[in-house]
C-alpha positions in Angstrom: 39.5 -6.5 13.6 40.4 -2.7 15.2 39.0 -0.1 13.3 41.8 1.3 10.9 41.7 -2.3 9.4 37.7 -2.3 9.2 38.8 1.5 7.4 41.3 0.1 5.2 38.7 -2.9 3.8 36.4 -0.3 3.1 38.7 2.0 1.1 40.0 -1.2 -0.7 36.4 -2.6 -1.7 35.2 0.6 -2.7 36.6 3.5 -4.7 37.0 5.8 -1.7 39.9 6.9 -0.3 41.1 5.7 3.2 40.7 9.6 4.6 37.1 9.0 3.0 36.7 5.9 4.6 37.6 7.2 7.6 35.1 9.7 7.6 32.5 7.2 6.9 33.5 4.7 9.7 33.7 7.5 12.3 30.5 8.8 11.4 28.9 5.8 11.7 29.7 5.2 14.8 29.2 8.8 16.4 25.7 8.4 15.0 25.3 4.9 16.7 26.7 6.5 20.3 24.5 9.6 19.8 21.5 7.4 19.4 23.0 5.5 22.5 23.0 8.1 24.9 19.4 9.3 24.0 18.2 6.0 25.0 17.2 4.3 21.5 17.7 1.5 20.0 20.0 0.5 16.7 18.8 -2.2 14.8 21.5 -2.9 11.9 19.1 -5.9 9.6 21.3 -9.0 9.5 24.2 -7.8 12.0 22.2 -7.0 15.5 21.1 -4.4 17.9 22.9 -2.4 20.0 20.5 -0.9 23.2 21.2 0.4 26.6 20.6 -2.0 29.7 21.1 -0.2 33.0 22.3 -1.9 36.1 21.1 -1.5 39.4 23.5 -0.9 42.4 25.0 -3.1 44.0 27.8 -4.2 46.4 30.9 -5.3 45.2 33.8 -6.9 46.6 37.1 -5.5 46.5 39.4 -8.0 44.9 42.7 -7.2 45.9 41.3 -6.6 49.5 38.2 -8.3 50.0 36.5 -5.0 51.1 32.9 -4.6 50.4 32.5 -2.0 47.9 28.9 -0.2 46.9 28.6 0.1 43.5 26.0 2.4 42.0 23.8 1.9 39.0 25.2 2.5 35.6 24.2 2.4 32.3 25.7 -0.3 29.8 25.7 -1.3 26.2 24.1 -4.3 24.5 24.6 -6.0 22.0 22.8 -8.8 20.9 23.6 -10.6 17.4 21.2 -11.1 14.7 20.3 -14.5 13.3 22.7 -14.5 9.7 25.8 -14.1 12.7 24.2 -16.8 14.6 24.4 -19.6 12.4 27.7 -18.2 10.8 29.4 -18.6 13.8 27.8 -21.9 14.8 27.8 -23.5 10.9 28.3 -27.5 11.1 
């Protein structure tokens, strides 16, 4: 799913409009990338928590040459899926 079909389920199973639902989606997930980048956590009860992992550096290989490549430490989103999404995806 890609976000103006997420947008266009919203505006359907509510009464909003899809500019409205827009607005609600984006914001959403500026306030989820805000909280992001200053470190926190967001738990979302029955879908999962996003965090920040950092990686340390490291050296990589180029793959196209095989040159050794340093790669420094970054920072990375997590996700990490709650329990309800769990045993959706693995029902019997």
């Amino acid at each position: 799913m890609i976000k103006s079909e997420l947008v266009a389920k919203l505006a359907e199973q509510t009464n909003l409009t899809k500019t409205d639902a827009e607005n609600v989606v984006s914001t959403v997930f500026k306030e989820i990338t805000k909280a992001l980048i200053k470190g926190n956590r967001v738990e979302l009860r029955g879908f999962g928590v996003l965090s920040v992992r950092e990686r340390k550096p490291r050296t990589g290989r180029n793959p196209k040459t095989g040159e050794k490549v340093e790669v420094s430490s970054k920072k990375v989103p997590f996700f990490k899926a709650g329990k309800s999404i769990n045993e959706a995806l693995n029902k019997k």
